[in-house]
N, C-alpha and C positions, 0 to 999 in steps of 0.2 A: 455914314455914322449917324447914332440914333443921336436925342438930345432931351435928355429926363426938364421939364421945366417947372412941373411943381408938383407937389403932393398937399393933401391934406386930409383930415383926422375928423370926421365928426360924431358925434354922441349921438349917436340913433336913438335908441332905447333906454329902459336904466339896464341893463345886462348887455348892452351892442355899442361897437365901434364900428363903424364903413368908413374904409380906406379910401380912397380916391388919387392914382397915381397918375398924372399927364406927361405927355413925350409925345416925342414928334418925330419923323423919319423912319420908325421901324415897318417898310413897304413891306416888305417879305415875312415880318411877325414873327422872327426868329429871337427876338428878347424876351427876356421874362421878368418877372417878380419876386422878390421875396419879401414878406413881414413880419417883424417881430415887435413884438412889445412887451414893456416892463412896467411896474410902480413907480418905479424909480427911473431918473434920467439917468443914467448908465448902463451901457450893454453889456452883454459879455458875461453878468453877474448871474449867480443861480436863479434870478426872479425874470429871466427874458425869455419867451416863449416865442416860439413860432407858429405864426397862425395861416398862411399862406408860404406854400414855397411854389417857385414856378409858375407864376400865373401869367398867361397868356393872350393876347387876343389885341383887339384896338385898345386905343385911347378913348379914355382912362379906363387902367384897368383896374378893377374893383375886389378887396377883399374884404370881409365881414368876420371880427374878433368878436366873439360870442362867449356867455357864461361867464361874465366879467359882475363884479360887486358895483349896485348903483353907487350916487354921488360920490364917484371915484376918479380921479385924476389919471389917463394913463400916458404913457411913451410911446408911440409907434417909430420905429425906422423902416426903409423901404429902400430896397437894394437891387436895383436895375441892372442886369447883363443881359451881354448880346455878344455873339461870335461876331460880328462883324463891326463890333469897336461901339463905346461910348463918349461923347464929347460932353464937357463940362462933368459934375459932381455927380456919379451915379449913387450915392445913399442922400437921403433926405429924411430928415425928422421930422416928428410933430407932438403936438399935445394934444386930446381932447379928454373929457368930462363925458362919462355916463350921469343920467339925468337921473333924481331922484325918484325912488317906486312910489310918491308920489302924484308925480305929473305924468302918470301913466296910465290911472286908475279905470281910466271909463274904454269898451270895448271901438271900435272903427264904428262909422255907418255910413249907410251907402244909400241914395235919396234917387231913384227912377225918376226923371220931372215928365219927360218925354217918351210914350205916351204913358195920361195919367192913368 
């Protein structure tokens, strides 16, 4: 039996959420994922979207909510099955904050030191 033991939510961008799902036991990688998120802490409600369903592969397994409004507060849940059974709470919540387009302003850069 697999064993979901945490999730979390972070605010990549001001438009991005990466999920981040950890479990343990799935040898055979027959579990998956699903993610939804809302505004608001309640599911089930016309504002909960799916933004991964089925996602597969090792620990943690990683989904990216996109086209989200910066300094915005969101809900993610995350819904672990497996043919071959889950032990403890397969849904996990969280919160995370897109950053304001602000604190995003300036493009990456990338600095060769070696050789100059």
């Amino acid at each position: 039996m697999d064993a979901v033991s945490a999730g979390s939510a972070i605010g990549s961008s001001p438009t991005q959420i990466t999920v981040l799902s950890y479990f343990s036991g799935d040898d055979n990688r027959d579990g998956s994922i699903k993610v939804e998120y809302s505004s608001s802490s309640s599911f089930g409600s016309s504002d909960t979207h799916t933004a991964c369903e089925k996602v597969t592969g090792g620990s943690p397994r990683v989904c990216y909510i996109s086209k989200l409004d910066s300094s915005k507060t969101y809900y993610v849940k995350v819904t672990y099955t497996d043919p071959d059974g889950v032990s403890g709470d397969a849904t996990k919540t969280a919160s995370a904050s897109t950053r304001d387009s602000q604190d995003d302003i300036s493009p990456p850069t990338l600095s060769i030191i070696k050789p100059m």
